[in-house]
PAVEXRO-152804 format. One line per field, with one value per residue (C-alpha): residue number from 1; x, y, z. Coordinates in pm, 1 decimal. Example, Ala and Ser with C-alpha at 12.3 -4.5 7.8 and 13.67 -1.06 7.14 Angstrom:
<sites>
num	1:2
u	1230.0:1367.0
v	-450.0:-106.0
w	780.0:714.0
</sites>
This chain:
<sites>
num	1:2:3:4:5:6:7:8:9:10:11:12:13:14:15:16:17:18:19:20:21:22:23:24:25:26:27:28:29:30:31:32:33:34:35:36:37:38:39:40:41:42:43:44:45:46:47:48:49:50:51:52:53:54:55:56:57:58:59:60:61:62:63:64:65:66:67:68:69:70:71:72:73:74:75:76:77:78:79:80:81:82:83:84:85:86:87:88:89:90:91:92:93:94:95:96:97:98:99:100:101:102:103:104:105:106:107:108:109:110:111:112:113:114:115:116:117:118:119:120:121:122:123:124:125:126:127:128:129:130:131:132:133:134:135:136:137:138:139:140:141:142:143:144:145:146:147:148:149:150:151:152:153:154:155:156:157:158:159
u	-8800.7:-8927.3:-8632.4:-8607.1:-8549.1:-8503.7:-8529.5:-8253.6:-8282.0:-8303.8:-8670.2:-8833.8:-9010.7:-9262.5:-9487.3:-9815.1:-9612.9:-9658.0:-9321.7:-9105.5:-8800.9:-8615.9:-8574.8:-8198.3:-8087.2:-8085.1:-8495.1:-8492.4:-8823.0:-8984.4:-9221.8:-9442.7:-9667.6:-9716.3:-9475.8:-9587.6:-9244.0:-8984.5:-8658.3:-8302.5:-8200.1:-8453.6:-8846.5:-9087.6:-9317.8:-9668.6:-9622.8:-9927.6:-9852.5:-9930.2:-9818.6:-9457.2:-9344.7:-9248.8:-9328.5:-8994.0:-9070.9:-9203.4:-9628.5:-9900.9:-9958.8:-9565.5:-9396.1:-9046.8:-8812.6:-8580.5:-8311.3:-8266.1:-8060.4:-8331.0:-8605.9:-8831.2:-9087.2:-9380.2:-9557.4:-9665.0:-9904.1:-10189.1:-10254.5:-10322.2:-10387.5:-10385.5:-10723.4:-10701.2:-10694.4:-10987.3:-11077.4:-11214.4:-11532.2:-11601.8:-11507.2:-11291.0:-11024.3:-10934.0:-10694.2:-10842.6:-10893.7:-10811.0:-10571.1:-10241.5:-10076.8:-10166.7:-10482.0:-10765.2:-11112.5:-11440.7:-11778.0:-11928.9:-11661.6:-11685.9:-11297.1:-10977.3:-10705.7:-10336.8:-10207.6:-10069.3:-10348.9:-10554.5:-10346.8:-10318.5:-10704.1:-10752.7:-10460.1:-10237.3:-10536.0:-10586.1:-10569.6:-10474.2:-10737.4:-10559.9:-10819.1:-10743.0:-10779.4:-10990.1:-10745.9:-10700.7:-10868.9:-10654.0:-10668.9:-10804.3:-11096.2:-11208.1:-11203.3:-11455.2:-11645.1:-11672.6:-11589.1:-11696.5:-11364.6:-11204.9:-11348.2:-11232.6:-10880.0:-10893.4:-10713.1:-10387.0:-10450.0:-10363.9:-10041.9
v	-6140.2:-5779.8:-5516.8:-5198.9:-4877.7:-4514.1:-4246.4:-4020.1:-3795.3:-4067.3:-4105.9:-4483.1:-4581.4:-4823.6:-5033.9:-4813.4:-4482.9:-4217.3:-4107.0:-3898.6:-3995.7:-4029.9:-4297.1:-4343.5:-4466.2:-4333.7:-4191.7:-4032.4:-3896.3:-3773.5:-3989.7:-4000.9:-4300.6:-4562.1:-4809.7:-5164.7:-5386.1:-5356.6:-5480.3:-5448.6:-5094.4:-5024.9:-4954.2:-5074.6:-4735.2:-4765.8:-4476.7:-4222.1:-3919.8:-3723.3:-3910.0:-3760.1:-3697.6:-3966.5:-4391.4:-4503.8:-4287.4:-4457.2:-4344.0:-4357.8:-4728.7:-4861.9:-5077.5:-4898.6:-5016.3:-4703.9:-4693.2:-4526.2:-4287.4:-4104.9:-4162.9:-3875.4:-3980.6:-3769.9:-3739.5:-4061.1:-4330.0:-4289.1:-3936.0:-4079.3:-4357.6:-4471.2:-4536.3:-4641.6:-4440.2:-4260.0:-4313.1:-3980.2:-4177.2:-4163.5:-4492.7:-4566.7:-4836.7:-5005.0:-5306.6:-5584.5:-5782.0:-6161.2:-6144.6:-6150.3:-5930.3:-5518.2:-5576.3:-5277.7:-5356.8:-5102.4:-5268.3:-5163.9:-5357.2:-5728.1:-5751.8:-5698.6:-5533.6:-5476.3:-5113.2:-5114.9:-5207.8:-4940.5:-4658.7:-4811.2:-4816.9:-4468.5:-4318.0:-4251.4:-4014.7:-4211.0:-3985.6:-4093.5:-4090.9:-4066.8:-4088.4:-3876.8:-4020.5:-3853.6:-3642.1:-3770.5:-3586.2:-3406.6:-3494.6:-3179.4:-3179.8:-3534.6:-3376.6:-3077.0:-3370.3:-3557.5:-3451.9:-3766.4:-3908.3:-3659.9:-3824.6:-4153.3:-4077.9:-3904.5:-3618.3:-3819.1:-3713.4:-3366.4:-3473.3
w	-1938.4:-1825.8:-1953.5:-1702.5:-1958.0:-1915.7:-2170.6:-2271.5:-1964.6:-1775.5:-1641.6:-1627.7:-1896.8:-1858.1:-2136.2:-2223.9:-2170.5:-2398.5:-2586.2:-2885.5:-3028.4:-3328.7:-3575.3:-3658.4:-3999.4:-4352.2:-4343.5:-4009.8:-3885.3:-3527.2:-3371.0:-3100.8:-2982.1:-2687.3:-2595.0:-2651.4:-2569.2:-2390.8:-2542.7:-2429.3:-2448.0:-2716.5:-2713.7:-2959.4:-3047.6:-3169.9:-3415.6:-3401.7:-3500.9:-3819.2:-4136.9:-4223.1:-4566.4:-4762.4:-4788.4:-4653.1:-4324.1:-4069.0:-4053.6:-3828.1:-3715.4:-3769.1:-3545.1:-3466.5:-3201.2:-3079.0:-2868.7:-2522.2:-2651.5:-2888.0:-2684.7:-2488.6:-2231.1:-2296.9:-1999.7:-1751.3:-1901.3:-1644.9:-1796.5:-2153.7:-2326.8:-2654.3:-2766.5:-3122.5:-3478.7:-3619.8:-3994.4:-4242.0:-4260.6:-3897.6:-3771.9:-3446.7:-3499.0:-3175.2:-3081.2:-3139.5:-2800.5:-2763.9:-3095.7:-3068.1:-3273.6:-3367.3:-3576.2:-3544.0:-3549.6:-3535.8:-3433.7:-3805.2:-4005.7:-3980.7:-4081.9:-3884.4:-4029.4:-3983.4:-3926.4:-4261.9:-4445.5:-4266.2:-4315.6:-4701.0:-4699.6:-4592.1:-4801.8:-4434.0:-4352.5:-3968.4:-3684.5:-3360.8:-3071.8:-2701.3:-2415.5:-2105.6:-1761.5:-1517.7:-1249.2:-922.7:-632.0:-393.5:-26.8:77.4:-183.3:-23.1:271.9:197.6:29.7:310.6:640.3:794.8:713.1:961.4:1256.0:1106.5:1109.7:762.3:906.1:784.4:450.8:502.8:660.8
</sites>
């Protein structure tokens, strides 16, 4: 069942888009991180920022659901996307393909791990790597690009 959600100022929010919000309960902490599921009135949140103070926080790699209320869309998920976390020793963990579940993988390590274990591996020293999409071209630059596409009927584009 596909759950429609909007953050706390009441813009769409959409699995794969970027957000910031706030855990609730006794270890509060700000987070920021891609939305992987949908749930009713709550968001599960990929967390990737920088590890936070404190084990019982939630750290980079944790599963959080948040609700509607605390949650910030960031900015839309076509500008970014979540590439995968970055180890000290050089390494780029990315979600594993064809597994179900949030296990990382890098093409030098023969094993799979879980987020946990990763960040446990590395001492919580993972940073997250967010890949930028390249910007869409205005209808005016295609234009002076190609003005063939005038006398095609491209002059709709300006309009």
């Amino acid at each position: 069942m596909t759950h429609r959600l909007h953050d706390a100022t009441g813009r769409p929010v959409t699995e794969g888009a970027a957000v910031g919000g706030t855990t609730s309960g006794r270890y509060q902490t700000t987070i920021t991180g891609p939305v992987l599921q949908l749930g009713k009135g709550k968001a599960k949140v990929l967390v990737t920022n920088h590890p936070t103070v404190g084990s019982l926080r939630a750290q980079n790699g944790d599963l959080v659901w948040i609700s509607t209320d605390r949650l910030f869309l960031i900015h839309q998920a076509t500008e970014r996307t979540f590439t995968g976390f970055r180890s000290p020793d050089g390494h780029l963990w990315t979600l594993a393909r064809r597994v179900k579940g949030e296990l990382f993988e890098t093409p030098d390590v023969s094993e799979r791990y879980h987020a946990t274990r990763l960040r446990g591996t590395y001492d919580g020293a993972l940073t997250p790597v967010w890949e930028d999409a390249p910007a869409g071209q205005s209808p005016v630059m295609a234009l002076l690009e190609n003005p063939h596409l005038v006398l095609r009927g491209g002059a709709n584009l300006l309009s």
